[in-house]
DSSP file (Angstrom, degrees, kcal/mol; ACC not computed):
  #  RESIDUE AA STRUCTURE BP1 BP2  ACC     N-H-->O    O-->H-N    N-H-->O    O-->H-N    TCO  KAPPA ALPHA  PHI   PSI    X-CA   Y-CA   Z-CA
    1    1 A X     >        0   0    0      0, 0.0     4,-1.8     0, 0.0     5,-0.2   0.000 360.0 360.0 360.0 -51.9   -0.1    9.6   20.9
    2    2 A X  H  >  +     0   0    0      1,-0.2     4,-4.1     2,-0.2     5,-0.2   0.883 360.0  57.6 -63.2 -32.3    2.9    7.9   19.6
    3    3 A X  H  > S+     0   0    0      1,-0.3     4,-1.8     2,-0.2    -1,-0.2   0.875 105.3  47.9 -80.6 -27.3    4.8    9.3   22.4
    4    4 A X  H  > S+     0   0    0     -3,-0.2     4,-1.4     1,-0.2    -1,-0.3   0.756 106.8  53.7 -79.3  -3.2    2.7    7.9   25.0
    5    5 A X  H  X S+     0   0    0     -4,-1.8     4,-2.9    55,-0.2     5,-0.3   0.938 102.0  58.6 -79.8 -27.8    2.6    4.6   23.9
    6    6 A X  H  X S+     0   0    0     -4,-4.1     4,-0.7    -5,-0.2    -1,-0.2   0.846 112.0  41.4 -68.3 -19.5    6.2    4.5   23.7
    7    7 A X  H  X S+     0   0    0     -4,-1.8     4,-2.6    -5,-0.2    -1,-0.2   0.838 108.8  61.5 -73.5 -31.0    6.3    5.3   27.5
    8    8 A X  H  X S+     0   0    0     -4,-1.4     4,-1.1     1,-0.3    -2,-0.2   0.898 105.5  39.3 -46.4 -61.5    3.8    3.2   28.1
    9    9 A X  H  X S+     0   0    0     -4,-2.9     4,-1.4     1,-0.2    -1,-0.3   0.710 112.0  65.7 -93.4  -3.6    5.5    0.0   26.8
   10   10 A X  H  X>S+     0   0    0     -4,-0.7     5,-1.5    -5,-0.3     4,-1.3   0.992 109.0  37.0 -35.7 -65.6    8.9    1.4   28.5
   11   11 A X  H  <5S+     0   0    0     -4,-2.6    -2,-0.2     2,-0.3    -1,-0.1   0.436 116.2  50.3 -74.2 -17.9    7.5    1.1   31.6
   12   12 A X  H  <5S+     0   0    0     -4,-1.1    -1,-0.2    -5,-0.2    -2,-0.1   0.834 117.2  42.2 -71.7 -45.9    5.5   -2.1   30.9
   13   13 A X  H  <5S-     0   0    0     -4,-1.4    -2,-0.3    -5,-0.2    -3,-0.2   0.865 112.2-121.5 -79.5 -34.0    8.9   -3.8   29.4
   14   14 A X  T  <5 +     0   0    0     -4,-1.3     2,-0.3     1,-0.2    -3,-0.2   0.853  63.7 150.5  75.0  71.7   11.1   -2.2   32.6
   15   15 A X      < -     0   0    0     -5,-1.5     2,-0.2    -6,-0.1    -1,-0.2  -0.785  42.4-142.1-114.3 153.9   13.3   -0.4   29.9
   16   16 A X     >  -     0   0    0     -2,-0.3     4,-1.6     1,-0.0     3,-0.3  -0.557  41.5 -99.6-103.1 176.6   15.1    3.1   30.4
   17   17 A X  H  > S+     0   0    0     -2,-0.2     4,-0.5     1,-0.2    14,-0.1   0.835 123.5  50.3 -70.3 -30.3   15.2    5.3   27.5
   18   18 A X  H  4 S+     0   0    0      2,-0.2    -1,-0.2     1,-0.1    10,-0.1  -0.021  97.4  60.5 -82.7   8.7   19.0    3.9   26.9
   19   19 A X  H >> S+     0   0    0     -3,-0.3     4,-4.7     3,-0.1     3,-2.0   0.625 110.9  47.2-102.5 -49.6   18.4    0.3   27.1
   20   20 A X  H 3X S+     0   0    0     -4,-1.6     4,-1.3     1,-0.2     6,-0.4   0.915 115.1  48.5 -60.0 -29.5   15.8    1.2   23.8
   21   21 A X  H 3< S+     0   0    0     -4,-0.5    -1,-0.2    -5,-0.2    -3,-0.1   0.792 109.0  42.2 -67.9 -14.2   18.2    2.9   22.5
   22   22 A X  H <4 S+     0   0    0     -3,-2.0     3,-0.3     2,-0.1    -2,-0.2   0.734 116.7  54.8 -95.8 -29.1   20.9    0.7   22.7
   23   23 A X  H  < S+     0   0    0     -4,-4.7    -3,-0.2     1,-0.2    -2,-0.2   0.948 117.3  38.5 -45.9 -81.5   18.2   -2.3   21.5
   24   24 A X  S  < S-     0   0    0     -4,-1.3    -1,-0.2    -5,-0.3    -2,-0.1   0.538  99.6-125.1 -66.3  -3.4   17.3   -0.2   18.4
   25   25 A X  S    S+     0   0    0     -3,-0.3     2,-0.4     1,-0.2    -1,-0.2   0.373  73.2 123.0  81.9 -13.7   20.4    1.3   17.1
   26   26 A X        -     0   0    0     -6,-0.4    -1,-0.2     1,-0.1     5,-0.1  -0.699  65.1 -97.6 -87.5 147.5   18.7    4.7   17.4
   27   27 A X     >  -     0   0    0     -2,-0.4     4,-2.6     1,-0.1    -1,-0.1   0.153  17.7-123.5 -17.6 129.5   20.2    7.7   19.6
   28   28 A X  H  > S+     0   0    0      1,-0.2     4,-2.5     2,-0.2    -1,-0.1   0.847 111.0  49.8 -35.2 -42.3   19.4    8.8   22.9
   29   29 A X  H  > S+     0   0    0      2,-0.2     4,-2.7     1,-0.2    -1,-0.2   0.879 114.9  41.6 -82.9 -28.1   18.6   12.1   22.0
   30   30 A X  H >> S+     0   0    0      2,-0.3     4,-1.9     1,-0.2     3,-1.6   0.999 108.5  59.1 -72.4 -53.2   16.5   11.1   19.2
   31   31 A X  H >X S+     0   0    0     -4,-2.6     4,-1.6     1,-0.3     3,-1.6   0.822 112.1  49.1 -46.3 -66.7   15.0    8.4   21.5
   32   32 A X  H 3X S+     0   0    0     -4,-2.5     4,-1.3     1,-0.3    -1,-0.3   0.556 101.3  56.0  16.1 -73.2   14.2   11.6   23.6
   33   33 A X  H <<>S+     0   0    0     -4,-2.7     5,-2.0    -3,-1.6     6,-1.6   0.620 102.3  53.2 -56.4 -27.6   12.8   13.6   21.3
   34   34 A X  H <<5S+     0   0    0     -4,-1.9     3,-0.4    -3,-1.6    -2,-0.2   0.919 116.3  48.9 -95.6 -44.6    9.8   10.7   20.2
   35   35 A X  H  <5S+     0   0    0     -4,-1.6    -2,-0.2    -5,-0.3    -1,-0.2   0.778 109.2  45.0 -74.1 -23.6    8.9   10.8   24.1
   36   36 A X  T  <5S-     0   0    0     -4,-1.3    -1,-0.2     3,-0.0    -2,-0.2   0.251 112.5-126.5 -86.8  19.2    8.8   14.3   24.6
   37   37 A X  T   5S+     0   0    0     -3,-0.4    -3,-0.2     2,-0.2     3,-0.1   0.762  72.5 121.8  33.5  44.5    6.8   14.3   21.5
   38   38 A X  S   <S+     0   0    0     -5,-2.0     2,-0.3     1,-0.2    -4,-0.2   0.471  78.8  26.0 -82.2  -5.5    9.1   17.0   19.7
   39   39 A X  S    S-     0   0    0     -6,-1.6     2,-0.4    -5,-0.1    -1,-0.2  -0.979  81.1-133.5-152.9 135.8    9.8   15.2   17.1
   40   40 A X        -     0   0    0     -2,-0.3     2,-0.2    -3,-0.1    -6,-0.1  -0.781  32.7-124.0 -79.0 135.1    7.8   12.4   15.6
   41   41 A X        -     0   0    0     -2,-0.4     5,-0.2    -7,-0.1   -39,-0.0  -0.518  29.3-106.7 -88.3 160.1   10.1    9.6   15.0
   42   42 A X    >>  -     0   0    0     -2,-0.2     4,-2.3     1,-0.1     3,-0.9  -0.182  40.6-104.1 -51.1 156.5   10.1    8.2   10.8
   43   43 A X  H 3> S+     0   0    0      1,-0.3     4,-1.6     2,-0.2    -1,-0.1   0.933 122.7  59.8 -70.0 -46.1    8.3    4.8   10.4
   44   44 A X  H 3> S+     0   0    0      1,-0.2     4,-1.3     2,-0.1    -1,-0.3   0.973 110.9  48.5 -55.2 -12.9   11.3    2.4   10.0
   45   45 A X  H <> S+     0   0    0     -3,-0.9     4,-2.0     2,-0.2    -2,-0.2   0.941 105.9  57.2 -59.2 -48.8   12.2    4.0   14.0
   46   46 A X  H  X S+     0   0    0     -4,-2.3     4,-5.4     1,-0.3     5,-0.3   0.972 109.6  48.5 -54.5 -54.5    8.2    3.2   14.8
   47   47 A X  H  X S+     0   0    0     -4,-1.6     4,-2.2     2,-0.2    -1,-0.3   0.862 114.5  40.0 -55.5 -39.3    9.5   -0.6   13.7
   48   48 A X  H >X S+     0   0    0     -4,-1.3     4,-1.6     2,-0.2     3,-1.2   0.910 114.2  58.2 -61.1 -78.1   12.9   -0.8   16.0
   49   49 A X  H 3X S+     0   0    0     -4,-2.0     4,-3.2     1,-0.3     5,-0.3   0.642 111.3  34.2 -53.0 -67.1   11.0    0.7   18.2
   50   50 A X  H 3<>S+     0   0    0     -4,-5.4     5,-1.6     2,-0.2    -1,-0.3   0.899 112.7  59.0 -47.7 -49.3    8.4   -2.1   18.2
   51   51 A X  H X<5S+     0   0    0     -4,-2.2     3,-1.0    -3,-1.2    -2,-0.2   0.979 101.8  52.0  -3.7 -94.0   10.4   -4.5   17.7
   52   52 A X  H 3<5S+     0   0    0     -4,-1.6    -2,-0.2     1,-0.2    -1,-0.2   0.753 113.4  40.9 -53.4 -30.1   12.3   -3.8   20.7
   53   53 A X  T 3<5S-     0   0    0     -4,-3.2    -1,-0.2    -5,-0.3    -2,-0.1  -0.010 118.2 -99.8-106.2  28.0    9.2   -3.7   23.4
   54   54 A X  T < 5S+     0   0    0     -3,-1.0     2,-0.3    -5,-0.3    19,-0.3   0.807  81.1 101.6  74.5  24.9    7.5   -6.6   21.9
   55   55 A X      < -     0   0    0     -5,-1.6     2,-0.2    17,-0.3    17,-0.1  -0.806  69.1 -86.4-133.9 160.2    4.6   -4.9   19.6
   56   56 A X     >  -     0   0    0     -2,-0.3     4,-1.0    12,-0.2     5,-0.2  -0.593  30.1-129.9 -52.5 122.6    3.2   -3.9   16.6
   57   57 A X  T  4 S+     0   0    0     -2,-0.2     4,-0.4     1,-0.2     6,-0.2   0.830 111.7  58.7 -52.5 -15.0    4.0   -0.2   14.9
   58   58 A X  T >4>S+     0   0    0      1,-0.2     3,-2.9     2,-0.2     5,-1.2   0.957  97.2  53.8 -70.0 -40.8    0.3    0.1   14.5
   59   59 A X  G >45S+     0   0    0      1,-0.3     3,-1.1     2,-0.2     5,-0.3   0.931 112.5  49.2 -54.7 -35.1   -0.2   -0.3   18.3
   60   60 A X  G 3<5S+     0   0    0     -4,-1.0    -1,-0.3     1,-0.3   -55,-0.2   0.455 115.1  50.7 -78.5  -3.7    2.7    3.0   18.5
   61   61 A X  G < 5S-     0   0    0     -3,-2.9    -1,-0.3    -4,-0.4    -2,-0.2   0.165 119.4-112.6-129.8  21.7    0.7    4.5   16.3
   62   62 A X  T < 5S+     0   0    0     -3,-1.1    -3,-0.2    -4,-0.5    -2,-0.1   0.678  84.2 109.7  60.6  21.4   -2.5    4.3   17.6
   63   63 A X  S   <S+     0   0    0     -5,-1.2     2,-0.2    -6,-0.2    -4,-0.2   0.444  77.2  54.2 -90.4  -8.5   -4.2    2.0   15.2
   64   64 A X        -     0   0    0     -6,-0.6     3,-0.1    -5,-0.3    -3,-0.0  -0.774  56.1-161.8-142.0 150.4   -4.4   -0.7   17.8
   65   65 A X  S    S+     0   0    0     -2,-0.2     2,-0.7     1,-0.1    -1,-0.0   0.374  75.7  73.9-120.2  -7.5   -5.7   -0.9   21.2
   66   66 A X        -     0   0    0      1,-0.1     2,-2.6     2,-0.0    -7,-0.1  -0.733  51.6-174.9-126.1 133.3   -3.8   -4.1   22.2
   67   67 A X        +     0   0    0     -2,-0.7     2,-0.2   -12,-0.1     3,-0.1  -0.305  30.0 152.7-100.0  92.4   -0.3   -4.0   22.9
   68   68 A X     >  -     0   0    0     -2,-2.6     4,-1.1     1,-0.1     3,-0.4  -0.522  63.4-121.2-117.5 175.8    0.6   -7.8   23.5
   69   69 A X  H  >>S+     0   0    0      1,-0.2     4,-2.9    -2,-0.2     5,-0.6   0.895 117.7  57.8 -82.5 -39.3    3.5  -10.1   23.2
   70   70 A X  H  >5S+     0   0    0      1,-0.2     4,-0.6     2,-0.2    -1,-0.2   0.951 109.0  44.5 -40.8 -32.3    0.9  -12.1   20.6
   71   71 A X  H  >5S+     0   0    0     -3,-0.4     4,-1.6     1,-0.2    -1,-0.2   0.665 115.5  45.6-100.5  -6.2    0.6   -9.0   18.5
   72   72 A X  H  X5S+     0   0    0     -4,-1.1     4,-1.3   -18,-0.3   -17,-0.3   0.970 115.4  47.5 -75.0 -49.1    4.5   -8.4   18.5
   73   73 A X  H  X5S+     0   0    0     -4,-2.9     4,-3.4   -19,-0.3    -2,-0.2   0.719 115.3  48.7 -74.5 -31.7    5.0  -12.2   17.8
   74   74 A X  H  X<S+     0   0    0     -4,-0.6     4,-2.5    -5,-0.6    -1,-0.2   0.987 112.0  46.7 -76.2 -64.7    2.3  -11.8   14.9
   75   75 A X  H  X S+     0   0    0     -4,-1.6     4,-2.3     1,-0.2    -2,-0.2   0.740 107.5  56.6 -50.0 -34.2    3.9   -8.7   13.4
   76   76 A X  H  X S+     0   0    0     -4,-1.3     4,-1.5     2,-0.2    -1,-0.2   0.904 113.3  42.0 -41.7 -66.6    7.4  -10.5   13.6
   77   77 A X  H >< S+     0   0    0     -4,-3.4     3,-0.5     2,-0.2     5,-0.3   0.962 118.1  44.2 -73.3 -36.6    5.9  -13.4   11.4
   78   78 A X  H >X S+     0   0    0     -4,-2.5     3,-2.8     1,-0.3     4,-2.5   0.948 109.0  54.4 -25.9 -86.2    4.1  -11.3    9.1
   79   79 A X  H 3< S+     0   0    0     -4,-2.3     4,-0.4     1,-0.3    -1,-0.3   0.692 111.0  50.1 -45.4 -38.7    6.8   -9.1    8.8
   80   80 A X  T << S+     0   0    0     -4,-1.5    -1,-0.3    -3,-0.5    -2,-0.2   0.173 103.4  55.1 -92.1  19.5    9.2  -12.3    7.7
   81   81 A X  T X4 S+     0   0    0     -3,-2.8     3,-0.9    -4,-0.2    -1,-0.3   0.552  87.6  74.7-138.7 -13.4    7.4  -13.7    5.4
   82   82 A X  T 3< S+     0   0    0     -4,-2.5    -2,-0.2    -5,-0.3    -3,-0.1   0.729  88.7  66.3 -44.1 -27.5    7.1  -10.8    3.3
   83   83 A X  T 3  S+     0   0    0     -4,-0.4     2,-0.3     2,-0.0    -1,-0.2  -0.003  85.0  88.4-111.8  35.0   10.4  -11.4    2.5
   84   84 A X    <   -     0   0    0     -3,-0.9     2,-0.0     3,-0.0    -3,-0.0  -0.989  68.0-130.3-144.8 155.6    9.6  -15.0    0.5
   85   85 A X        -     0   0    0     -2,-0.3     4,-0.3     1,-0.1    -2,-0.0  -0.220  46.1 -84.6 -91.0 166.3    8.8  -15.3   -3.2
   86   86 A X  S    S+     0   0    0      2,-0.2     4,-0.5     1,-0.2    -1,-0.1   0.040 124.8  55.7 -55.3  -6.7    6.1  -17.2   -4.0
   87   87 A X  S >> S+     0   0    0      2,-0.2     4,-1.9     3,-0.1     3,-0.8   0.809 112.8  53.7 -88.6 -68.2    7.5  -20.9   -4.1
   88   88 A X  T 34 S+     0   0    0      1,-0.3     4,-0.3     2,-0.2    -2,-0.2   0.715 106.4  44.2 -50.7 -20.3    8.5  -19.9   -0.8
   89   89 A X  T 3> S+     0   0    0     -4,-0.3     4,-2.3     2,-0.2    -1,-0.3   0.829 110.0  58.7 -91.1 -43.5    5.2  -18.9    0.5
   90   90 A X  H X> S+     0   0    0     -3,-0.8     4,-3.1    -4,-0.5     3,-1.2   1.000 107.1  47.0 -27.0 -75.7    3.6  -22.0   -1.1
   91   91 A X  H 3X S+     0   0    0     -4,-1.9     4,-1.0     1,-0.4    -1,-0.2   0.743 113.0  49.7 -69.8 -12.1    5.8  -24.1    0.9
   92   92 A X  H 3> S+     0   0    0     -5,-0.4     4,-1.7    -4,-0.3     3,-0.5   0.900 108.5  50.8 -60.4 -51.7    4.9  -21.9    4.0
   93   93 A X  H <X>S+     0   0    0     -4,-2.3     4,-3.3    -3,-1.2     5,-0.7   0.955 110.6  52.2 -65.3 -43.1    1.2  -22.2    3.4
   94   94 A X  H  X5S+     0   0    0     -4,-3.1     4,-1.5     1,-0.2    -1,-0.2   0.809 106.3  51.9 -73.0 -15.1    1.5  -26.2    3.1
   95   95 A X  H  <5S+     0   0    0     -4,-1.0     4,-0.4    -3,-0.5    -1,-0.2   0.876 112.7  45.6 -59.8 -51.7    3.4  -26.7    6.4
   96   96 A X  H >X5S+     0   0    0     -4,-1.7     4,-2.5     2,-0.2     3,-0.8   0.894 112.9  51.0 -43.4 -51.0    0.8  -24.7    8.4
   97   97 A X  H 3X5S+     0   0    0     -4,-3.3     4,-2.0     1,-0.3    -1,-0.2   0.947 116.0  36.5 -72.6 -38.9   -1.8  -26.4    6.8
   98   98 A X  H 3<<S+     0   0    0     -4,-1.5    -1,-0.3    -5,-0.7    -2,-0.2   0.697 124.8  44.1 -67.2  -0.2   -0.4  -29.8    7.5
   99   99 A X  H <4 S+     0   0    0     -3,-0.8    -3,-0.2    -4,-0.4    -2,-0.2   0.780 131.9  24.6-121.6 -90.0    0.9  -28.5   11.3
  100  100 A X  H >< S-     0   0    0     -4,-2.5     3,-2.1     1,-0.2     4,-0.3   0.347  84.1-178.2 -83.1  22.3   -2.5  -26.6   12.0
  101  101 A X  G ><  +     0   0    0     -4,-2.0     3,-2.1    -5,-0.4    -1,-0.2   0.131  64.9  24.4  29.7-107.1   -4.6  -28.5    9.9
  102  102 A X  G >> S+     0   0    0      1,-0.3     3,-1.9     2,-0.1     4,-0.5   0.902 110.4  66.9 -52.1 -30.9   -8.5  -26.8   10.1
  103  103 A X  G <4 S+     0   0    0     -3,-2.1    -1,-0.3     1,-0.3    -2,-0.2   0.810 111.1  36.9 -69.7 -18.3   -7.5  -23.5   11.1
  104  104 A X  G <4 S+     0   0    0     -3,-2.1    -1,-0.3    -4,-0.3    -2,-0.1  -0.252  99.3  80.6-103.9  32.8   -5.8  -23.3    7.2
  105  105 A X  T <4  +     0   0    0     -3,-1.9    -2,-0.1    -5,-0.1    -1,-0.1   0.409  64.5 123.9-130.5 -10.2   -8.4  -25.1    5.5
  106  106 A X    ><  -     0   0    0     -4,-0.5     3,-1.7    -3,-0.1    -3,-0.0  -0.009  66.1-116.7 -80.4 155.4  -11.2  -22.3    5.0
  107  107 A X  T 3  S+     0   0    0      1,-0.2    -1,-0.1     2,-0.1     0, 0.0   0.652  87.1  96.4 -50.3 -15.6  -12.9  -21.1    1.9
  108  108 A X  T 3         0   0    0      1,-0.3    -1,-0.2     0, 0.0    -2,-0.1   0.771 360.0 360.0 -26.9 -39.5  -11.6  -17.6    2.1
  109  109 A X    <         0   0    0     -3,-1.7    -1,-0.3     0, 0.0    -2,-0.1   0.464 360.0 360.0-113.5 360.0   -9.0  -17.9    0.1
């Protein structure tokens, strides 16, 4: 599975196997390996990997059925705002809400 998706969004992105490789930092050979599905590659790879063709690692991993520049772009912010403490996440939530206003406003939470 992982290994077609990764062809998948090669061929979507117009990428060789050596332009992702030289995008992600990871090897040729390895890069290789994850498409000829000998080797599965470790999850922080699934993330260059995504990264680099615009997607989520769930979508490479077959948890997702759409692989779109939205859900790369989503996973991107997600992914960066894990990495601020909770004053910093406050002040994140209150800029959205003032910038998108209803769409941050709901009772969920």
């Amino acid at each position: 599975m992982t290994s077609e998706k990764i062809i998948e969004l090669l061929k979507k992105n117009n990428m060789t196997q050596k332009d992702l490789a030289e995008k992600t930092g990871i090897s040729k050979g390895a890069i290789s390996y994850y498409i000829s599905g000998a080797r599965t590659p470790k999850y922080d790879h699934i993330k260059k990997i995504a990264d680099a063709l615009g997607t989520s690692p769930n979508y490479i991993l077959g948890e997702n059925n759409e692989a779109t520049y939205e859900n790369g772009k989503l996973y991107y912010i997600q992914r960066n705002l894990a990495k601020l403490d909770s004053a910093e996440l406050e002040k994140a939530e209150a800029i959205l809400k003032t910038v998108f206003g209803d769409i941050f406003n709901d009772e969920d939470n």
